[in-house]
N, C-alpha and C positions, 0 to 999 in steps of 0.2 A: 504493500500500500504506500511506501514511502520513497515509491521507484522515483518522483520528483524531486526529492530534498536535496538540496542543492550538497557538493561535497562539501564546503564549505559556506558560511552566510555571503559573501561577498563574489563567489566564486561563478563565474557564467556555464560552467562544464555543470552537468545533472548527471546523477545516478542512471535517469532515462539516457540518457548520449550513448553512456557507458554500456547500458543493456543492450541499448540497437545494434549498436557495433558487435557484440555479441553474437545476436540474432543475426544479422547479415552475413559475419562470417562463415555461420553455415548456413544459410537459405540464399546467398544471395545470387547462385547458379542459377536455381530455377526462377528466383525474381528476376533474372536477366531478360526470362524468353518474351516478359509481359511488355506490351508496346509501351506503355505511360513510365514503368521504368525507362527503359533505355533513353526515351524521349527528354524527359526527367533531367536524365545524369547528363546527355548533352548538350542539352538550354543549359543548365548550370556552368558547366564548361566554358560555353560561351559565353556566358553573362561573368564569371572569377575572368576570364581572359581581358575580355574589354573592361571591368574594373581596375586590371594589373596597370593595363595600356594608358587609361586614363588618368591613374596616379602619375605614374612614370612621365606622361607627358606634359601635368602640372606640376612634378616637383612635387609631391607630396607626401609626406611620412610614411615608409613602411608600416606605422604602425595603425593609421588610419584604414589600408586595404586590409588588414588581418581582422581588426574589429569590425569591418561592415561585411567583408564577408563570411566570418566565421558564421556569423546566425546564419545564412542562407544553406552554408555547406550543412551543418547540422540539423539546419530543417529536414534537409531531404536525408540524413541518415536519421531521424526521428520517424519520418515518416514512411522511408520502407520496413523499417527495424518494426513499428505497428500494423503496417499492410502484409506485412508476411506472417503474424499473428493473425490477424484478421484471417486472412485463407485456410486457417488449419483449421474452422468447426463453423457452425449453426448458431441462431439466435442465442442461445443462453451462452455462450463462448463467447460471443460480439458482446452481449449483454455485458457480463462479469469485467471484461476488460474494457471496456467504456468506461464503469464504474471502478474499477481500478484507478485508471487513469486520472477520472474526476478527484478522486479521491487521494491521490499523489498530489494535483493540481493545489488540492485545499492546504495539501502541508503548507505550505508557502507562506501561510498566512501569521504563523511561528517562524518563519526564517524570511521575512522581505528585503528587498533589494532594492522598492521602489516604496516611501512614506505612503503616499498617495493609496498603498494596499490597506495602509491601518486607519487610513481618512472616512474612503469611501469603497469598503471591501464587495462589495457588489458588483461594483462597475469594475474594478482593477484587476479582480481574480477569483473571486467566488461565487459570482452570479449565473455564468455558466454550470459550470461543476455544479452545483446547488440544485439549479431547473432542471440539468440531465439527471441529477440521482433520482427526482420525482419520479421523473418520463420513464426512466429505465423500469424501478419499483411498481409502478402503475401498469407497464407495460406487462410485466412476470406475472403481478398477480390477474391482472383481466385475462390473461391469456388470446382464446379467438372469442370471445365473449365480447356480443355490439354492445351491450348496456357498460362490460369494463371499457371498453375503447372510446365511449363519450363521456365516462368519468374523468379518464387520461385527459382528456379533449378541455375538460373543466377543468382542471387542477394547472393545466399547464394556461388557458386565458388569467386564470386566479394569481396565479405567480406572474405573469406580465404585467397585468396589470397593477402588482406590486410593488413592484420594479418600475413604471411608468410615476406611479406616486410617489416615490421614495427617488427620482429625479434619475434613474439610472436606465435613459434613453435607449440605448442601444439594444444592452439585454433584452428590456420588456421588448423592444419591438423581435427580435428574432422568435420569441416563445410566443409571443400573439399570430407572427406570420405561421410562425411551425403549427399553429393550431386551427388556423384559419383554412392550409395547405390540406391538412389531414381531415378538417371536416367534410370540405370538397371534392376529397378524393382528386384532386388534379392530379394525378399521373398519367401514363398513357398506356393503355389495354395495348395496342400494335406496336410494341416498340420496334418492328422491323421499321416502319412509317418515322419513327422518333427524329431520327437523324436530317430526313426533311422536314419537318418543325420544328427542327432546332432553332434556326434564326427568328421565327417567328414566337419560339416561347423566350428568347433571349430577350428582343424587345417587349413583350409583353411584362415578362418579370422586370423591366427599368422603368417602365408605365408605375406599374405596381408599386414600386419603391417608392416612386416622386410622389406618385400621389397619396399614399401612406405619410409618408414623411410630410406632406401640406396640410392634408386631414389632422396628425397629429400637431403640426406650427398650429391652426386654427385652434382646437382643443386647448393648447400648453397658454397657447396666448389671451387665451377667454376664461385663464385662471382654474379649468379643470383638472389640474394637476400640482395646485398649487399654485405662492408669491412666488418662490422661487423658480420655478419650471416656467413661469410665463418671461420671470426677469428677462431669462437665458433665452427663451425663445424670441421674444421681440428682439432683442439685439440681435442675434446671428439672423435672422430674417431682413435685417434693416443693411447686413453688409453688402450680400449680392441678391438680396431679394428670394432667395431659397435658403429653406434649414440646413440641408446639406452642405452645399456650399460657404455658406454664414459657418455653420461648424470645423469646416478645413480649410482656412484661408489661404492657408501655408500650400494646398495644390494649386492655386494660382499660382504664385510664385515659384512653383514647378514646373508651372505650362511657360512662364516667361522664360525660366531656363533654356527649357529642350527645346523651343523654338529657336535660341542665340546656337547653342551650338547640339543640333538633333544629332548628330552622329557620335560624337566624342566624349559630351560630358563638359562636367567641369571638378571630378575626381572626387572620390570618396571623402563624406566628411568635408567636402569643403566651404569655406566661411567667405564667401566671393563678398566684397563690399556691395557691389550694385544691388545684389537680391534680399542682403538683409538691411540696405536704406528702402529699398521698395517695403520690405514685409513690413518695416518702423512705418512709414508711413499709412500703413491702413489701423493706424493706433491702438493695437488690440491689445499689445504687450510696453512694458516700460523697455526705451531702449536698452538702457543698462541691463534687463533681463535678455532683450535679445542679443546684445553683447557677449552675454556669460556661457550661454547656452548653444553647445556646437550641435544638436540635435533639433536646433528651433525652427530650423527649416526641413526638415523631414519629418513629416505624418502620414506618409501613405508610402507601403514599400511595392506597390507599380511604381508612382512618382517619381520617387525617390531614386528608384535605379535607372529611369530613363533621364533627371536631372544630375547625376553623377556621374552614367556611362555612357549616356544614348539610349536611341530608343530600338536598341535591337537587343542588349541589354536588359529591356522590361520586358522582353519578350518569355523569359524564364516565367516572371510571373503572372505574364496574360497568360500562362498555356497554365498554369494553374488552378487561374481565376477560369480556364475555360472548363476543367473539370469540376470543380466544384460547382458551375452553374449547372453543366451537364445533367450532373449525377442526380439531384435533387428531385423529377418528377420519376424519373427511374425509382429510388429511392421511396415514393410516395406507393408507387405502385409493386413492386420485386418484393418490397420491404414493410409491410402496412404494421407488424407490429412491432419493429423496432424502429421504426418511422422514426418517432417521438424522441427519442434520443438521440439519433443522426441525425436528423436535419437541421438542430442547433448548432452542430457543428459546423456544418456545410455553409452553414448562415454564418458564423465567428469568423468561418475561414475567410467569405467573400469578404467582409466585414474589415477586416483587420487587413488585407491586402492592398484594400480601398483610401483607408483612411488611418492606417495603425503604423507604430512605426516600430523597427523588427526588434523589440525586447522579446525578453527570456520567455515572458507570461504569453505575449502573443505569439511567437517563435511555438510555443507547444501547443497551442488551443490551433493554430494552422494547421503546423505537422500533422494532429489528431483528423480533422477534417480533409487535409489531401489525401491521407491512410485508408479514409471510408469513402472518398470519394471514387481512388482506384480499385477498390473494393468492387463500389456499386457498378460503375462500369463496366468491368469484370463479367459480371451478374450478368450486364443488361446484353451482354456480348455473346455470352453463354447459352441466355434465353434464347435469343435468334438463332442459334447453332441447333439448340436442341427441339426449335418448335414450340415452345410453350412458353410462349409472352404471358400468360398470367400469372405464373408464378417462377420460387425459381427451380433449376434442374435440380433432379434428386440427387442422392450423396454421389460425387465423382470428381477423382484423384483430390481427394479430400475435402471436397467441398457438399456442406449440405443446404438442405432449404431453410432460408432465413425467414 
């Protein structure tokens, strides 16, 4: 349970690193044959190369490239080292090691690295964990029972909605979509068909987003969730006219980047004067604080890697970001009763790619979500091989029905 605890309090390597590596060493043969691996390890490749090339050609600290990309290389050894777990059983095995992992996650909150956990523990590192132990717990005991699956369904808007009131945005919104997802059964019966409605449900899910995300601006701002939640909402509304955007100011100032130089970057960690007198000027922060702070212009690790190395570069993490959108109506449908606890992930993973920037806490709540994503995929791969899109194939070369 304590496979998260950091080795030491201050220390960025996890006892999780340490296991994956493990695990990889002997599974990582047959994780080879799987496409989103090898695809995986070569984007990364790519994306450490043109990170090297872009220090190198700003003169910039070997120790700046070690630190921005160690979290990346570890992501993906986090994330195969749990997708090769993943493969070896059935729901109650997926179950058990979610909650595992949740539950590693929680250590953290005895060992932080980041104040901001003992501030506001919800939103920083226990809110996920927390929602998935419901989902998971609700899940085991309903079993294929409709009356447990709308209990599930209750427990998880009740805990958004919690989390909405208690000012911790994000969260509440991925358990209220997870719940909203799963009433509606939105997955897709023909997943042969899937792959031609991908673009179509790609857009549709960013429809959904914005206008969730408006619906809530209106709500937060008409004081239904509070003085404080309207505070925050009217101002981030007031910057570019969207919550989203009003809440990451700092990916404008990523777009003004990779526009100046789209191919190269402007090197890991780097503190260019132009970008952080642009950021001082939309007056969010005290200069002096955006002086101090060499991470104040990194909040979203797409962003971030196409304003450091280019934008081929963020391609590692758009081809992430494209599994995890993938996997999700798959996931609704392959998966209906461990739903409820993958698709927060899936939601953390998009989540954090978006707008997060790659610490230790988001580093593994990703990992976990890219893990179930090629998971799901997997599945939805398998399904069409074996003819039966409604559910998944029965037990073969170790895999059973989730």
């Amino acid at each position: 349970m304590s496979v998260l605890v950091p080795i030491a309090p201050q220390s960025r390597l996890a006892l999780l690193d340490v296991c994956c590596l493990g695990v990889l060493a002997i599974r990582l043969p047959s994780l080879w044959r799987v496409r989103e691996v090898r695809t995986t390890a070569a984007l990364l490749v790519l994306y450490s190369t043109l990170l090297a090339a872009s220090a190198l050609l700003h003169g910039l600290p070997l120790s700046n490239l070690i630190r921005r990309d160690y979290g990346a290389v570890f992501l993906v050894v986090e994330a195969f080292g749990i997708y090769a777990l993943l493969r070896e059983g059935g729901f109650l095995r997926q179950a058990l090691l979610i909650v595992a992992l949740t539950i590693g996650i929680s250590f953290h909150y005895f060992y932080p690295t980041d104040e901001r956990v003992l501030e506001q523990p919800i939103k920083f590192l226990l809110g996920i964990p927390l929602g998935v132990f419901i989902a998971v717990s609700a899940a085991i005991l309903a079993g294929r029972s409709p009356l447990g699956r709308q209990v599930s369904t209750l427990l998880l808007v009740a805990y958004a909605l919690m989390c909405l009131l208690s000012g911790d945005r994000s969260v509440g919104a991925m358990f209220f979509l997870t719940a909203v997802l799963i009433h509606l059964k939105l997955g897709f019966v023909n997943t042969r068909r899937y792959k031609l409605w991908y673009p179509l449900v790609l857009v549709g899910g960013l429809v959904l987003a914005i206008g969730l995300s408006e619906l809530y601006a209106s709500l937060a701002i008409s004081g239904a969730f509070g003085e404080s939640a309207a505070r925050i909402a009217s101002y981030q509304k007031q910057l570019f006219g969207s919550l989203l955007l009003g809440g990451r100011p700092e990916v404008m100032i990523n777009l003004l980047a990779i526009s100046d130089s789209p191919f190269i970057g402007h090197g890991p960690l780097a503190q260019t004067p132009k970008y952080l007198d642009a950021f001082a000027l939309l007056g969010i922060y005290e200069e002096s604080y955006i002086n101090e702070d060499e991470q104040v212009l990194y909040h979203s690790m797409l962003f971030t890697a196409g304003h450091e190395a280019g934008i081929f570069a963020a391609m590692f993490w758009a081809y992430l970001l494209h599994k995890l959108t993938f996997s999700i109506p798959v996931v609704i449908q392959l998966g209906r009763r461990i739903a409820p606890a993958v698709l927060p992930f899936l939601f953390c993973g998009i989540w954090n790619i978006l707008f997060s920037p790659l610490n230790s806490y988001a580093r593994w709540q990703v990992a976990i979500g890219v893990a179930l994503a090629f998971f799901w995929v997997e599945m939805h791969r398998r399904s069409i091989q074996s003819g039966a899109p409604r559910s998944l194939p029965v037990r073969n070369e170790k895999h059973t029905s989730v």
